[in-house]
N, C-alpha and C positions, 0 to 999 in steps of 0.2 A: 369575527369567528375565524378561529387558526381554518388553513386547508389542510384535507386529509395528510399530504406530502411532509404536510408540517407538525401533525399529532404524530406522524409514524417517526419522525427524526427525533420529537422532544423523548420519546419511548426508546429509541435505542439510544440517546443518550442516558435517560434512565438504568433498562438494560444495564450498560457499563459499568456505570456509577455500582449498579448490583452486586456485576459479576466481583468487579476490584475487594467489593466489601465480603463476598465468599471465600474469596481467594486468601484474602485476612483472617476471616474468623469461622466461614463456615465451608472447607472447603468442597465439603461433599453435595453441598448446592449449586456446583457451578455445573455438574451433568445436567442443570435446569436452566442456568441463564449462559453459559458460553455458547451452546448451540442455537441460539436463538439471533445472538448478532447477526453475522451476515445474514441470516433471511431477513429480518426486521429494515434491513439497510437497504437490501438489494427492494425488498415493497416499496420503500421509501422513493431510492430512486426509481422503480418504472412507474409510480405515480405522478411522478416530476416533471420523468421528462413525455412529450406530446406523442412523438414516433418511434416505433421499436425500428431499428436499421442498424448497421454494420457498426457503428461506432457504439451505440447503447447496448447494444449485444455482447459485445469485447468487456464494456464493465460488468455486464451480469457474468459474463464468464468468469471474470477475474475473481469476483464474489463468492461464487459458488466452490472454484477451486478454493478460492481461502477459507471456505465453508469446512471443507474438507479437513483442512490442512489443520484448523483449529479443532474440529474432533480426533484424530490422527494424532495430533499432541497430547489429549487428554489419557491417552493408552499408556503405561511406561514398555522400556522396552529399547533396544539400539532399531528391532526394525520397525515400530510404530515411527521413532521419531525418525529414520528415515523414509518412510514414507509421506510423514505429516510435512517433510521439508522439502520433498519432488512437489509435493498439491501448489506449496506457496514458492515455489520455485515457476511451474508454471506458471502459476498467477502472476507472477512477474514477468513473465515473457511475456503472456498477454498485454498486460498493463505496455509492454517497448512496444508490441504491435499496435496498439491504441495511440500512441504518441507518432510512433512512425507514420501512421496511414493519414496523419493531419497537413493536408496542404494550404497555405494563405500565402497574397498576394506580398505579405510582407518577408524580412527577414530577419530573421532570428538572429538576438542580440549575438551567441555564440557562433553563428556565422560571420559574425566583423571579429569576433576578438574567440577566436578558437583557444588560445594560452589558456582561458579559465577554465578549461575542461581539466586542466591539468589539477587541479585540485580534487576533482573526484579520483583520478588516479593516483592520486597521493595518498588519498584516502582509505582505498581497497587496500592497497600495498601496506600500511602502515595498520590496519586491523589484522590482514592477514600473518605480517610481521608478529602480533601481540598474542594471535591465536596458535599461530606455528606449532610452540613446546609440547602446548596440550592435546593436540588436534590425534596424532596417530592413524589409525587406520580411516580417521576421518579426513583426510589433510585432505584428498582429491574431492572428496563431493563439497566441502566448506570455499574452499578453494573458488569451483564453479559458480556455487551460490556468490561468492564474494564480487565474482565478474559478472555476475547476470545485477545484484541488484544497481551497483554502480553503472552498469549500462540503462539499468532502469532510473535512475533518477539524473545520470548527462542528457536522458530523450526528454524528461522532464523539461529541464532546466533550459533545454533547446526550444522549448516553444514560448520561451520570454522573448517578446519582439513581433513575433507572428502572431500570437493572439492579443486580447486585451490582459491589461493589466493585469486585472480581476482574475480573468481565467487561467491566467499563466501563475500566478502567484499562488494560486491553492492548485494546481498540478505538484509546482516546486514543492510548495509547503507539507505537500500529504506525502511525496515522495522523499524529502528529506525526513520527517520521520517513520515512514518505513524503512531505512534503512538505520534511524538508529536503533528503533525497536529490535532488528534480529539482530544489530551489532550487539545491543546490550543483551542479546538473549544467549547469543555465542560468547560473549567472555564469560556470563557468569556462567556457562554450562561448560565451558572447557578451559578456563585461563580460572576467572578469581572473583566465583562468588560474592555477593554485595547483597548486604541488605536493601530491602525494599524492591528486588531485582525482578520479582515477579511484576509487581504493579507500578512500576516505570515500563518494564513490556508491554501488558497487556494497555495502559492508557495513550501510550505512543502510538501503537498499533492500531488502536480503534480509533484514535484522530486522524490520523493515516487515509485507512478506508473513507473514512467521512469524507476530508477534505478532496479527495479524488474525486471521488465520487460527484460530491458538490461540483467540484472543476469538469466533469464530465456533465454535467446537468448544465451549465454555466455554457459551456463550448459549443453544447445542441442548439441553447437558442441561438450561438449569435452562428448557425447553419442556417436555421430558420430565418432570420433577420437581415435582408440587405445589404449590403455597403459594411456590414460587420467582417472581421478580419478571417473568421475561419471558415473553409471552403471542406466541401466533401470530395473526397481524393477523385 
């Protein structure tokens, strides 16, 4: 018999699959299934993980604001969606505070070989490059956003080496697609529409969450577990 933790995740992947299929054909159903992810995700993990404390706290926060930030988008409007993109703005900072605050005895591959960091800065630069023409009065807060999430997936990408494989690779993995999801949301929203552009966002973006998620659920126990790599700061 599946555990709670594991009917609440099979559901919000459900959930998803829903929202994607509203978003298609019926869009006026997703005021039913978009607001529902992050709570469905955020049950999942506090059923997960064993102890609420600083680090499980950081991902509910981060949840919640994206809670936000995904109703906040469902408004139109220049100041809906600048509000819906401060919610997951902060969530991203949260999310470099959760990465930051992880100490272990080891060292992070990106600590021996710093040059790869240069690829996420290649990265921000060369989107922000692509968004530039369209941007306008938006250029300063896309701008910000472009520097916070690349700082959010270099803090990622720094905890391959200190933690285990397992946990470090679904850090990376949830953080390398949240930043394609809002890349692909910013070009088709101010550079060059694409079909299908909705539901390449929203399925990136909910892997995303997952996969952190998971990774934060992953990183508790090996807190809990001895001789495991990662340490409470």
């Amino acid at each position: 018999m599946r555990n709670p933790e594991q009917r609440l995740y099979i559901l919000y992947v459900l959930l998803v699959l829903g929202d994607i299929f509203c978003l298609n054909f019926q869009p006026e159903l997703r005021w039913f299934t978009k607001p529902l992810l992050m709570p469905v995700l955020l049950l999942a993990f506090r059923r997960e993980v064993a102890v609420v404390e600083a680090h499980s706290r950081r991902i509910m926060l981060a949840l919640i604001l994206s809670w936000f930030g995904d109703v906040l988008l469902m408004f139109s409007g220049p100041g809906m969606f600048i509000a819906g993109l401060t919610a997951f703005l902060c969530a991203h900072i949260v999310y470099i505070a959760y990465f930051r605050s992880i100490r272990s005895q080891k060292t992070s591959f990106l600590k021996r070989r710093p040059v790869m960091l240069l690829a996420v800065v290649v990265y921000v630069i060369e989107l922000l490059h692509i968004l530039w023409p369209g941007l306008g009065s938006m250029a300063f807060p896309v701008m910000v956003y472009a520097v916070v999430i690349g700082t959010m997936l270099a803090f990622a990408c720094w905890q391959y080496g200190k933690l285990s494989d397992r946990t470090a690779l679904l850090f990376m993995a949830g953080a390398l697609c949240f930043v394609l999801s809002d890349s692909m949301l910013a070009i088709a929203r101010f550079r060059f529409p694409f079909t299908h552009s909705g539901t390449l966002v929203m399925s990136t973006y909910c892997i995303a969450q997952l996969l952190l998620s998971k990774g934060a659920a992953s990183h508790l126990r090996e807190l809990a577990a001895p001789g495991l790599s990662g340490e409470h700061p």
